[in-house]
C-alpha positions as CSV (number, residue, x, y, z in Angstrom):
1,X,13.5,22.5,-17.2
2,X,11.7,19.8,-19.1
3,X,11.3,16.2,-17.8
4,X,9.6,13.2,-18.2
5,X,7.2,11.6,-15.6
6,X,6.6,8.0,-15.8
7,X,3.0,7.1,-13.8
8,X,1.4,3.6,-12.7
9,X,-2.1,3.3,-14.7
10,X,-4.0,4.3,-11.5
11,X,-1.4,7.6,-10.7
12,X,-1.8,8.8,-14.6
13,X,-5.9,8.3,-13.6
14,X,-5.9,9.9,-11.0
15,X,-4.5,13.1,-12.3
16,X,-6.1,13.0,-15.0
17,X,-9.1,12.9,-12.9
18,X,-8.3,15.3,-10.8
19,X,-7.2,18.0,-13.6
20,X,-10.8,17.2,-14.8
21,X,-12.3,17.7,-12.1
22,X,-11.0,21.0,-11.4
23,X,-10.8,21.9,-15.3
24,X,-7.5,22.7,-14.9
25,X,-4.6,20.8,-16.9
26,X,-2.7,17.4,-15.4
27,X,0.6,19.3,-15.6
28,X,-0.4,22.5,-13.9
29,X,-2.0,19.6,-11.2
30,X,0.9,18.4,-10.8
31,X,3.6,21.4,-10.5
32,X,0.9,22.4,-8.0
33,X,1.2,18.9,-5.9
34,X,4.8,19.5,-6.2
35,X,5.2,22.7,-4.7
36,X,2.7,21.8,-1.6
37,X,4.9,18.6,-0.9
38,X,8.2,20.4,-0.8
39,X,6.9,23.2,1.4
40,X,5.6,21.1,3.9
41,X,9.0,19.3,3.3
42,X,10.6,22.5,4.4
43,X,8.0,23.3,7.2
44,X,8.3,20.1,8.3
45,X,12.2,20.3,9.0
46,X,12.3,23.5,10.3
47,X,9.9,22.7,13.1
48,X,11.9,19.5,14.1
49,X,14.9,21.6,14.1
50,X,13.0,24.1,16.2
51,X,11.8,20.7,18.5
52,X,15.1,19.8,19.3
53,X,16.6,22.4,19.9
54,X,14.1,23.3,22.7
55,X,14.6,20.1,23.8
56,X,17.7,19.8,24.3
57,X,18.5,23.8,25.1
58,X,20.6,23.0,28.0
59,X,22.9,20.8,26.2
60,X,23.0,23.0,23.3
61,X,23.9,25.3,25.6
62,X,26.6,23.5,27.8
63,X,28.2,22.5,24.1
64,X,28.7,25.9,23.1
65,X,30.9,27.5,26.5
């Protein structure tokens, strides 16, 4: 799927900066940033799921009977 990304000056810098830096190209930098801020999107729920449901066990528990 093709989009368009519209950057400040100092974002579109920045990539560009870091895809130079790593001689690897701004777009490939950015699907990469991309898929490391979703999966700790998706890490990052699953352990607060996981936090309260060991917090509140016993309630989960008395809800379900």
């Amino acid at each position: 799927m093709a989009m368009t990304l519209r950057l400040t000056d100092e974002e579109a810098e920045a990539l560009r900066q870091a895809a130079e830096d790593e001689h690897r190209s701004m777009q490939d930098v950015a699907r990469q940033a991309i898929r490391e801020y979703t999966a700790r999107r998706e890490v990052s729920f699953a352990e607060a799921v996981d936090f309260v449901v060991r917090r509140d066990a016993e309630l989960i528990e008395r809800l379900g009977r």
